[in-house]
C-alpha positions as CSV (number, residue, x, y, z in Angstrom):
1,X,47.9,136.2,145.4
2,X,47.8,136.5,141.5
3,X,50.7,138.3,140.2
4,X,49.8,141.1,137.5
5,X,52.0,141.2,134.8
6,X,52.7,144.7,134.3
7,X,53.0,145.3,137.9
8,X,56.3,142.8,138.2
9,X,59.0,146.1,137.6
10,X,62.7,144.6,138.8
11,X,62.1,143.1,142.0
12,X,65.6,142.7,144.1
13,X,67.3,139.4,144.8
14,X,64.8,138.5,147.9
15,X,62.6,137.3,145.3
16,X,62.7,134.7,142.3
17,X,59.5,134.4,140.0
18,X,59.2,130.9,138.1
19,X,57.1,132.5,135.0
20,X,55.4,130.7,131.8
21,X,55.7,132.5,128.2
22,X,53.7,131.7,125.0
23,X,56.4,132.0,122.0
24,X,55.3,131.1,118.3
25,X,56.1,127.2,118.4
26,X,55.2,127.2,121.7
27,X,55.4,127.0,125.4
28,X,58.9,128.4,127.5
29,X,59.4,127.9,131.2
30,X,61.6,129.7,132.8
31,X,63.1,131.4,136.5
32,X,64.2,135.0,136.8
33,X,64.8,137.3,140.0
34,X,64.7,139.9,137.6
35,X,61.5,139.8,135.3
36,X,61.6,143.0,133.9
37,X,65.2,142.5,132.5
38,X,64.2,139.3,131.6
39,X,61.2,140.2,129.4
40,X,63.4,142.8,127.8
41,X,66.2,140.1,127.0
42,X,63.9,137.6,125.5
43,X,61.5,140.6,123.3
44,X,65.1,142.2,121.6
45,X,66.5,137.9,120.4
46,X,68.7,137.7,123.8
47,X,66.4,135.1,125.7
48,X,67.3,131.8,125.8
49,X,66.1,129.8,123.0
50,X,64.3,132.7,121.6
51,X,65.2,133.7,117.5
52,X,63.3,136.3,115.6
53,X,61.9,133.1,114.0
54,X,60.2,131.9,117.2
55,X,59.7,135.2,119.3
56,X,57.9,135.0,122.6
57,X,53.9,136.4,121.6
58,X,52.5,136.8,125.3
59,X,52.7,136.3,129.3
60,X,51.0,132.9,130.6
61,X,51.9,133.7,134.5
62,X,54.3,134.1,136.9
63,X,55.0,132.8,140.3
64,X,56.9,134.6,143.0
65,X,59.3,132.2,145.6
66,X,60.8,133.2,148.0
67,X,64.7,131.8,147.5
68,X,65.7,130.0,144.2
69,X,65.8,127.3,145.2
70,X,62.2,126.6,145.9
71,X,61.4,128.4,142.4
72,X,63.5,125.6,141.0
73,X,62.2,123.1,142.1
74,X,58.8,124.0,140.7
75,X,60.2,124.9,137.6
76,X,61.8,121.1,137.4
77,X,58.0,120.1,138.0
78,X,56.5,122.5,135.7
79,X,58.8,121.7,132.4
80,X,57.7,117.9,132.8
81,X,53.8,118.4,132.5
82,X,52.2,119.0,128.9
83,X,51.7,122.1,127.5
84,X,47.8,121.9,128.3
85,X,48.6,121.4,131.8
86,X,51.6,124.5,131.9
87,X,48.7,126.5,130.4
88,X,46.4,125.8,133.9
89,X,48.7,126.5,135.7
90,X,49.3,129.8,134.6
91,X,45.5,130.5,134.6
92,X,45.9,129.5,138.1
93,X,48.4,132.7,138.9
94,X,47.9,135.4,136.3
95,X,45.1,136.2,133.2
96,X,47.0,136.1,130.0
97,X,48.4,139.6,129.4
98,X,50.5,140.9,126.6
99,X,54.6,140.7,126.7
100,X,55.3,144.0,128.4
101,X,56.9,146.6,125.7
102,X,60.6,145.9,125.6
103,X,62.5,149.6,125.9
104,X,62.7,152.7,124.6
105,X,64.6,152.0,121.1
106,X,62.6,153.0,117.7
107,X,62.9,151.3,114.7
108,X,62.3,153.6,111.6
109,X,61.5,152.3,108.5
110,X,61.2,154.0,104.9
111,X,61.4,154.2,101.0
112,X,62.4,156.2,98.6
113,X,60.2,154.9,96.2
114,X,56.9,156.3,98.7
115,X,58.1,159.5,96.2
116,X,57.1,158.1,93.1
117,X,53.6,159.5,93.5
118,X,53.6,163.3,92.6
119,X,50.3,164.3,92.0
120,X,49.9,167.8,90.3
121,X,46.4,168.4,90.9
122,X,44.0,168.6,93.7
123,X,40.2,169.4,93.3
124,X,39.5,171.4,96.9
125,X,36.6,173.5,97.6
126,X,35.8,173.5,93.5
127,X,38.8,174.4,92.3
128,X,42.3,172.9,91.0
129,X,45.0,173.2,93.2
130,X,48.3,171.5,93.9
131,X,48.3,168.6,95.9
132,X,48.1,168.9,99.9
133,X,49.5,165.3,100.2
134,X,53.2,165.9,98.7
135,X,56.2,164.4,98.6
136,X,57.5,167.0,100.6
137,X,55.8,165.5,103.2
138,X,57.9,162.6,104.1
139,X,61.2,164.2,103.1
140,X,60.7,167.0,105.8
141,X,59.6,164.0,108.8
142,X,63.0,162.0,107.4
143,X,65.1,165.0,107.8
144,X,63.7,165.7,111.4
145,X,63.9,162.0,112.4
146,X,67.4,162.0,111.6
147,X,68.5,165.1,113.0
148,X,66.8,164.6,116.0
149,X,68.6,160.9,116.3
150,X,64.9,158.9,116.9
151,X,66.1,156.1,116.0
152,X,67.9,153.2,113.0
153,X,66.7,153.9,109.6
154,X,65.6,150.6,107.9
155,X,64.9,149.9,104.3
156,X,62.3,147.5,104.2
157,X,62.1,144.5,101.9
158,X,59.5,143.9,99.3
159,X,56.5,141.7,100.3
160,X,54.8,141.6,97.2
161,X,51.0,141.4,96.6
162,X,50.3,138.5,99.3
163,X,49.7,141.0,102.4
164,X,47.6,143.3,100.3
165,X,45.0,140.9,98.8
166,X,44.3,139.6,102.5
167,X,42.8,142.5,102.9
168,X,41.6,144.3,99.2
169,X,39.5,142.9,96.7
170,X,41.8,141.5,94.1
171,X,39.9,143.7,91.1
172,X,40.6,146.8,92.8
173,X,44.2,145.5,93.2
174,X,44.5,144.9,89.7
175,X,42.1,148.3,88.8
176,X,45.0,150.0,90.8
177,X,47.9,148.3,89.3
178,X,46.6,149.2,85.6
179,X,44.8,152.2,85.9
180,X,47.5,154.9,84.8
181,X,48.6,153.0,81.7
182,X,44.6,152.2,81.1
183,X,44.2,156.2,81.1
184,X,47.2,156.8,79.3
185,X,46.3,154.3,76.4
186,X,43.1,156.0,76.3
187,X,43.9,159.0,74.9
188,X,43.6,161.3,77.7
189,X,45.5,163.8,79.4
190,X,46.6,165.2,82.8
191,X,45.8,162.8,86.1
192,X,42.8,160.1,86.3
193,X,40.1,161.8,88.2
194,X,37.0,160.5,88.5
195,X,34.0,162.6,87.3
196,X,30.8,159.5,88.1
197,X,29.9,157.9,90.4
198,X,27.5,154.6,91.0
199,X,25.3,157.1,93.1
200,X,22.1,155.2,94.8
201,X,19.7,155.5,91.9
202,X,22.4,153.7,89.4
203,X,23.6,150.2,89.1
204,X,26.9,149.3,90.8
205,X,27.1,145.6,90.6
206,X,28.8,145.8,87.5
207,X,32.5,146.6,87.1
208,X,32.5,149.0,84.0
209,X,35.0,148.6,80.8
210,X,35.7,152.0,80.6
211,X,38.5,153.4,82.7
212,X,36.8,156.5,82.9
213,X,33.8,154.6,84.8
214,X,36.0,152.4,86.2
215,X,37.6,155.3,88.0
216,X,34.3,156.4,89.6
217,X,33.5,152.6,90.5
218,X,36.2,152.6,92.8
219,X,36.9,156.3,93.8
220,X,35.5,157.5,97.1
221,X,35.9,161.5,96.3
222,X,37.7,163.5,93.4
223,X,40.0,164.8,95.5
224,X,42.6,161.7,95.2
225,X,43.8,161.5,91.3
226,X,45.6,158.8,89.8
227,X,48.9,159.7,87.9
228,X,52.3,158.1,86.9
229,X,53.9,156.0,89.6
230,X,50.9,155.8,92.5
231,X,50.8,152.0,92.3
232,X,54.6,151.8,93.0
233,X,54.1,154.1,95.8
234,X,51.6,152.4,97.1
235,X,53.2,149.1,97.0
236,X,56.2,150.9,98.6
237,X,53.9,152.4,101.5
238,X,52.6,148.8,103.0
239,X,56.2,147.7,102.2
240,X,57.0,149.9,105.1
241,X,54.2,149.2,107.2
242,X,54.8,145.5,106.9
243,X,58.7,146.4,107.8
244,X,57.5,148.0,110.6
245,X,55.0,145.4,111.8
246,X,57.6,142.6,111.5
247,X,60.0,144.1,113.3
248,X,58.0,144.9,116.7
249,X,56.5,141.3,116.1
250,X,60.0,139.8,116.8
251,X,61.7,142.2,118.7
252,X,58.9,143.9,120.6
253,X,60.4,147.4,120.5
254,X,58.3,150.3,119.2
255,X,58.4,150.7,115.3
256,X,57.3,153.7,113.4
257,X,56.3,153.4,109.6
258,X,57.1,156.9,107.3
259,X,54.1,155.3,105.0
260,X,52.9,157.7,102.2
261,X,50.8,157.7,100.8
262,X,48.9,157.3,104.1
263,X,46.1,154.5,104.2
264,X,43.3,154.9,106.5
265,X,40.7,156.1,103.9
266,X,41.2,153.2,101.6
267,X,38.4,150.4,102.1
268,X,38.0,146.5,100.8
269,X,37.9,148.2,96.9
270,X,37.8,151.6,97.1
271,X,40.1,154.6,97.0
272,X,40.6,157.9,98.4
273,X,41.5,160.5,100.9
274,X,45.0,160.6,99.5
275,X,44.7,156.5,100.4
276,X,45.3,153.4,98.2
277,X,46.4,150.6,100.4
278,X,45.6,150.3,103.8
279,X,48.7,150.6,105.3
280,X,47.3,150.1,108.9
281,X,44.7,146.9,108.0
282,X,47.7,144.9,106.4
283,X,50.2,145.5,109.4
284,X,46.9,144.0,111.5
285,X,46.5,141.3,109.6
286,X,50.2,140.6,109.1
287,X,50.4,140.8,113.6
288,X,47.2,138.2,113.2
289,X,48.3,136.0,110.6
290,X,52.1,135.9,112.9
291,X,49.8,134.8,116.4
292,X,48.3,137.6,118.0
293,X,44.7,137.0,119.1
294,X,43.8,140.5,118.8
295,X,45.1,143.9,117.6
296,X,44.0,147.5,118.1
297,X,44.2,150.1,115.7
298,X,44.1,153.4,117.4
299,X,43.3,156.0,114.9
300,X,44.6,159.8,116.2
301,X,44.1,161.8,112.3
302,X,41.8,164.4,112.2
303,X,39.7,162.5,109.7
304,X,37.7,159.4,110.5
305,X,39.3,155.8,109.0
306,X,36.4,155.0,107.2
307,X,38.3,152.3,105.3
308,X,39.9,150.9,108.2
309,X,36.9,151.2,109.9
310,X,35.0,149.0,106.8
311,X,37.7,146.3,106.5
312,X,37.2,145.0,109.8
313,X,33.6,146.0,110.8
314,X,32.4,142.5,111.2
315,X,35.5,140.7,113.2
316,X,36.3,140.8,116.6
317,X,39.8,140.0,116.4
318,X,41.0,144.0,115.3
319,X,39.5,146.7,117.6
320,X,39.2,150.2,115.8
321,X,39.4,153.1,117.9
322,X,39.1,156.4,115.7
323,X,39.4,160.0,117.4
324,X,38.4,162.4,114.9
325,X,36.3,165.5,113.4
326,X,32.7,165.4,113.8
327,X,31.5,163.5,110.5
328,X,28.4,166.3,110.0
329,X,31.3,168.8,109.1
330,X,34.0,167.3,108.1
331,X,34.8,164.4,105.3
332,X,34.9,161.4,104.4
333,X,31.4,163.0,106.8
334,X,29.3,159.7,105.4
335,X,31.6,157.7,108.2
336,X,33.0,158.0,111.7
337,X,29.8,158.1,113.8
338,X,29.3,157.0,117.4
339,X,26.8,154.5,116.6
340,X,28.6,152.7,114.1
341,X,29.7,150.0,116.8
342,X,30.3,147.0,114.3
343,X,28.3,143.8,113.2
344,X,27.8,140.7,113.8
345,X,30.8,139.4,115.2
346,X,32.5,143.2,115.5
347,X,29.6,144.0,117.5
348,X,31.6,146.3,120.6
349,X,34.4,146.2,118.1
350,X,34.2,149.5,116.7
351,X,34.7,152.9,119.0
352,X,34.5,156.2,116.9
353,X,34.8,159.6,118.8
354,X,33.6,162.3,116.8
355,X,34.4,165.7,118.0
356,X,34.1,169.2,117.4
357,X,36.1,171.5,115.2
358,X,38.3,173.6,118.3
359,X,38.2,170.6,120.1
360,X,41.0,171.7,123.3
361,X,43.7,169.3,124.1
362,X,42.7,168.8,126.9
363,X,39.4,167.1,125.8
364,X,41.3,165.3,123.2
365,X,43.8,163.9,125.5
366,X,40.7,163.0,127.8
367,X,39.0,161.5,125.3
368,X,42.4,159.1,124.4
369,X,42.0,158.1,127.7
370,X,38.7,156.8,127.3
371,X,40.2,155.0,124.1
372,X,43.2,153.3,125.7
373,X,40.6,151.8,128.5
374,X,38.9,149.8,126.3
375,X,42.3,149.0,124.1
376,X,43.3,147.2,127.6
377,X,39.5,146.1,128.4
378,X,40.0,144.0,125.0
379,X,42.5,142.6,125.9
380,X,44.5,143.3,122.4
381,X,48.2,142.0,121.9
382,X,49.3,145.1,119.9
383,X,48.6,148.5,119.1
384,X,49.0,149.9,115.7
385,X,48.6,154.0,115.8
386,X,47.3,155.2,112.8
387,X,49.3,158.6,112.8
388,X,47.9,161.6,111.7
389,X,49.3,164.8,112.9
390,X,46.9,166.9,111.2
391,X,45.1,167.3,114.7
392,X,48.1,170.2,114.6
393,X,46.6,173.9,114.8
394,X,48.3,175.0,111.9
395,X,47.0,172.5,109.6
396,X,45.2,173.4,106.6
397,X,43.0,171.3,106.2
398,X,41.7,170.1,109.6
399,X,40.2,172.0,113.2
400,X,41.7,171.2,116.3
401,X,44.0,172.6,118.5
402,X,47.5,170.9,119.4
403,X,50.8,172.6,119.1
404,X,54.0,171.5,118.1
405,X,54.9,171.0,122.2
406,X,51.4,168.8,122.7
407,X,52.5,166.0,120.6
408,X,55.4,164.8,122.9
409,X,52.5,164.3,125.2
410,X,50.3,162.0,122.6
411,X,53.3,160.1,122.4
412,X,53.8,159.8,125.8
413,X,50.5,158.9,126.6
414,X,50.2,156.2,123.5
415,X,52.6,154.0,125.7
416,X,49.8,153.8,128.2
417,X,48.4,150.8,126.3
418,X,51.2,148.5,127.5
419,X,51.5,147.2,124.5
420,X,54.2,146.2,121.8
421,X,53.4,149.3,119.3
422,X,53.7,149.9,115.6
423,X,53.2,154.0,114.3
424,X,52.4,154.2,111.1
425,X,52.0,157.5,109.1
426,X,48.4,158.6,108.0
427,X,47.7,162.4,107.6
428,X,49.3,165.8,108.4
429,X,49.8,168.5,105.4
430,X,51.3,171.4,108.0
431,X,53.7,171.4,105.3
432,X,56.9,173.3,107.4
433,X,56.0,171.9,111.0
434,X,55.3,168.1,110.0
435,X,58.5,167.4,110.9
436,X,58.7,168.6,114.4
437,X,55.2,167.2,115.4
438,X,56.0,163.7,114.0
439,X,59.4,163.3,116.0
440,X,57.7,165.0,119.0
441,X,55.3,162.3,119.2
442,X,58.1,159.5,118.8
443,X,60.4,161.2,121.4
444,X,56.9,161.2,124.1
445,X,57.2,157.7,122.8
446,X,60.2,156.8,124.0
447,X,60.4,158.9,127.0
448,X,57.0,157.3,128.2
449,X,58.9,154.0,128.4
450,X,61.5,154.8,129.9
C-alpha cells in the first residue's frame, strides 16, 4: 500500500519506515520508527549529514517494516543502488511530496532602514493627502510582534542587486536607483510624481531623457511618489524577504517578512501601489534558483498583485493565486480578472478571485479553500503568502469584512497547504489595529501546526 507522506504522524515502535529524501547535493537514505520527529530533526540542521548548506528539499518515499530489522536490511540494499535506481524505488511507494513543515517556531525578519521612505504626499480621490502607506506601519506590527513573543527577531543581511535583476528590468533598476537625485538635480521641488503617461495613442518604446517623462514611463498610478531614501528602502524590503526565504529554505520553519514598502503591485519595470520591488517574485525565484520545482504565491491583500501576477504570467514553475476586490471597482481595476489564467507555458498557472466589496468571511475563507486545493493539486514545494491585512473592516482603503479575531483563522487555515511557508508583508493601512491583525494571523500560524 503506498504510504502518503503527510499521513505518516509518529507512528509507535511496532513500526520502522525505511524512507528516501531529496536534499540539495543529493539523495539520503535513511530508517526512522518515528518519521514525524525525524522530518522535524533533519528540516531545523539536526539530521544526520544535513547543514543549512545542503538541506533536505522534498520526500522521495517511505516504506513501512514491520521490526527493524527487516527495514535494515533494505536500507543496506537500497544505499548500494544509484541514485536513479533509489529514485524508482521511491516512485514505487509514494508520489514525490514536499518535506512536511517542521514545527511551530517563527522566524521574524526586519530593517530599520524599510523607514527610510517617508513619503509626505499622497494623491487620493483628487486631492493631496499624507501618505496611507507610513512608516508607522511597520513600527506598530514590530511592537505587537514582540510583545506578543511570535517569534526571534532577525536582521537580515544585504543581498545586493543580484536577486532583484532576476526578476526587474535592469533600466527600471537603475531608473529607481537614480530617480530622486535625477529630480533633485532638476530643479524641482516636493516628491517625484508622475503627471504623463505613454497612454495607447503615444509611443512607449522609447525610454525618455527627461526624469519628468521618465517618471510616467515607469509609473503605474500617481498615487506612489518618489522622495529621498525609497531606493534604500526598497533595497531593505527584498533584503527581508530574501532573509526570510532563506531561512525556511534551510530550516523549513515558517518565516514572516515585515517588508515595506510592500511589493505585489510592482511588475518587470514598472512601479506603484506603494510597490517598488517585488518583494514576493524575488523570494520565488530565490526558493527556485535554491531547488524547488515549483512555488505558490498565495496572494490574501485586498488589491489584486498585478505585478506579481505579470512577472510570472508565462512560467509554470510559480503558481499565483490572488484573492482580492473585484477589478471593475477597485484598483490597480485594469488587472485581477478570472480569465486571466496565464500564457503559454503559465497556461492553468494563474488563479485570480475577484470578489465583491462586503465580501463575508465566510465566503472569503471558502473561497481560500478553493485556493489551497489547487496549491496542493500543483504540486508546489513552497508557499509564499503575500500578506495584506487590509481585507480588515476597518481599513481605509479597502471593502471586506474580517475582524481583528478572524485573522487567527487565516493564519490557521494558511497551514493547510502543507507546505514549508514564507509571510511576507504587502498591504494593510488600519493604522492603530495593524498590529493586532498581523500577529493574529502568525499566532493561527503557529497554532495550526501544532
Amino acid at each position: 500500500m503506498t504510504q502518503s507522506v503527510n499521513s505518516v504522524t509518529a507512528p509507535g515502535r511496532d513500526r520502522w519506515y525505511l524512507y528516501l529524501l531529496e536534499c540539495q547535493r543529493g539523495t539520503y537514505v535513511g530508517i526512522t520508527n518515528n518519521l514525524a520527529k525525524r522530518y522535524r530533526a533533519h528540516a531545523s540542521g539536526k539530521g544526520a549529514r544535513f547543514t543549512r548548506a545542503n538541506p533536505p528539499v522534498a520526500l522521495l518515499g517511505a516504506q513501512p517494516f514491520p521490526d527493524r530489522a527487516s527495514a535494515s536490511r533494505a536500507e543496506y540494499q537500497l544505499k548500494r543502488q544509484s541514485a536513479q535506481q533509489k529514485r524508482a524505488w521511491a516512485s514505487a511507494w509514494a508520489s514525490p511530496a514536499p518535506l512536511p513543515m517542521a514545527g511551530d517556531t517563527m522566524h521574524i525578519f526586519y530593517s530599520d532602514k524599510t523607514r527610510l521612505r517617508q513619503a509626505r504626499t499622497e494623491l487620493h480621490d483628487g486631492v493631496l493627502v499624507a501618505p496611507f502607506e507610513c512608516p508607522e506601519r511597520v513600527d506598530l506590527v514590530l511592537k505587537q510582534l514582540q510583545q506578543a513573543a511570535v517569534g526571534e527577531l532577525f536582521e537580515p543581511r544585504a543581498f545586493g542587486l543580484e536577486p532583484v535583476l532576476a526578476v526587474h528590468d535592469a533600466d527600471y533598476v537603475n531608473f529607481l536607483a537614480d530617480c530622486w537625485h535625477e529630480w533633485v538635480a532638476a530643479g524641482h521641488e516636493g516628491e517625484a510624481i508622475p503627471n504623463i503617461w505613454p497612454a495607447r495613442t503615444l509611443r512607449d518604446d522609447r525610454i525618455p531623457r527627461v526624469v519628468s517623462a521618465k517618471l510616467g514611463y515607469y509609473a503605474l498610478a500617481a498615487e506612489t511618489s518618489i522622495s529621498e531614501g525609497t531606493f534604500e528602502a526598497a533595497m531593505a524590503s527584498k533584503d527581508v524577504a530574501l532573509g526570510a526565504v532563506e531561512q525556511t529554505l534551510a530550516t523549513g520553519e515558517p518565516s514572516f517578512g515585515l517588508c515595506r514598502p510592500p511589493g505585489h503591485h510592482a511588475a518587470f519595470d514598472q512601479f506603484g501601489g506603494y510597490c517598488f520591488f517585488n518583494n514576493a517574485a524575488i523570494a520565488a525565484q530565490r526558493a527556485l534558483a535554491s531547488g524547488k520545482r515549483r512555488v505558490a504565491i498565495l496572494d490574501v491583500d485586498f488589491h489584486h498583485g498585478n505585478g506579481t501576477q505579470q512577472i510570472f504570467y508565462e512560467r509554470d514553475d510559480v503558481l499565483f493565486i490572488s484573492l482580492h476586490g473585484d477589478p471593475e471597482v477597485t484598483f490597480p481595476y485594469y488587472s485581477g480578472y478570472a480569465d486571466e489564467t496565464g500564457r503559454g507555458r503559465g497556461e492553468g498557472f494563474n488563479t485570480n478571485y475577484p470578489l465583491p466589496p462586503g465580501t463575508t468571511v465566510d465566503t472569503w475563507m471558502a473561497t481560500l479553500d478553493n485556493a489551497l486545493a489547487r496549491i496542493k493539486e500543483a504540486q508546489c514545494d513552497m508557499l509564499i503568502v503575500s500578506l495584506g491585512v487590509d481585507i480588515f473592516e476597518g481599513d481605509p482603503i479597502s471593502a471586506f469584512t474580517f475582524t481583528s479575531g478572524d485573522f487567527s483563522l487565516l493564519g490557521q487555515r494558511l497551514t493547510q497547504a502543507g507546505l514549508p511557508t514564507v509571510l511576507l508583508m504587502e498591504g494593510g493601512y488600519a493604522v492603530d489595529d495593524i498590529g493586532i491583525n498581523v500577529v493574529n494571523v502568525l499566532q493561527g500560524f503557529k497554532q495550526g501546526i501544532s
